[in-house]
N, C-alpha and C positions, 0 to 999 in steps of 0.2 A: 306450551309455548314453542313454537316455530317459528324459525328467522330465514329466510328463502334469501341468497345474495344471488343478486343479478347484474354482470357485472356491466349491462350496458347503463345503467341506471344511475351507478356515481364514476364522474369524472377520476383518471391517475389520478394519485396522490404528484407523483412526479413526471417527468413529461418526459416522453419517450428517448431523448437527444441525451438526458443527464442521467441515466443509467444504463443503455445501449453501447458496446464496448466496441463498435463497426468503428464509428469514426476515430475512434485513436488507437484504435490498431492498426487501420490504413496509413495515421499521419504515424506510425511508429514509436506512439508514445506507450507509455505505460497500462497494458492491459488490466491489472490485477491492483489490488491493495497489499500486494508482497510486500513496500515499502513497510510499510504502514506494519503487516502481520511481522516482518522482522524486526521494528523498530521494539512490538508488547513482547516478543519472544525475548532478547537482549534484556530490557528491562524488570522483564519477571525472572531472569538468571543471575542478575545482579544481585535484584532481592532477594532470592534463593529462600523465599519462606510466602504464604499465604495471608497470613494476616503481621504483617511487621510492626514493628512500636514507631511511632511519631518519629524518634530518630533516626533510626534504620532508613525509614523512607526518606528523610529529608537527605541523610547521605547519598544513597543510593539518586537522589535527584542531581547532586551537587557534580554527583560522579559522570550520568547521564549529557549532562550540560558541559562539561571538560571535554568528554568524546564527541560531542556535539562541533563545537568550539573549534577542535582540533579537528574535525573531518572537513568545516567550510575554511579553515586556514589553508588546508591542502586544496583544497578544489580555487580558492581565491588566487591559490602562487601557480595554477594548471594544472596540478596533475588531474591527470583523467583518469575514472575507473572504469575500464572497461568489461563488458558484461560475458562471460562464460562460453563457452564452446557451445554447451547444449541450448543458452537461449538466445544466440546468432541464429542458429538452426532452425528452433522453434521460431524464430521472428522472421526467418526469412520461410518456412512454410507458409505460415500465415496471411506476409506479403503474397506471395504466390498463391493463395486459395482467394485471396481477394482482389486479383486480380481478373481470375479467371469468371 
């Protein structure tokens, strides 16, 4: 059995615009799913175990959701976080490679 893929033959799955990372790096948004990869990093530190009991997780959620809570109450009253020396740098490269 042989399966030859040709890829002019089936259409993306997804379309070029929603996983191309040109346009929101030009408008300056969010290149990467860092949020995202720091949010499971945090969360599997909390749990600090591989497979946890019902409980453990449900705490570990409750705890999750308090940090949560307390991070949009700070951004609700203003404060702002601002983002690091190195990824100013990096962003303002970026800008500048996409510019040119």
């Amino acid at each position: 059995l042989s399966i030859t893929f040709l890829a002019d033959e089936l259409p993306p799955i997804l379309p070029l615009h929603v996983w191309n990372g040109r346009d929101r790096a030009s408008a300056g948004s969010a290149r990467t799913t860092n949020a995202l990869e720091s949010f499971h990093h945090s969360f599997n530190f909390l749990l600090s175990c591989h497979h946890p009991s019902i409980w453990t997780l449900l705490k570990t959620l409750q705890t999750q959701q308090n940090l949560s809570r307390a991070k949009m109450f700070r951004v609700t009253r203003g404060n702002v976080f601002k983002s690091s020396a190195l990824e100013r740098r990096r962003n303002d490269r970026i800008q500048k490679l996409l510019r040119n």
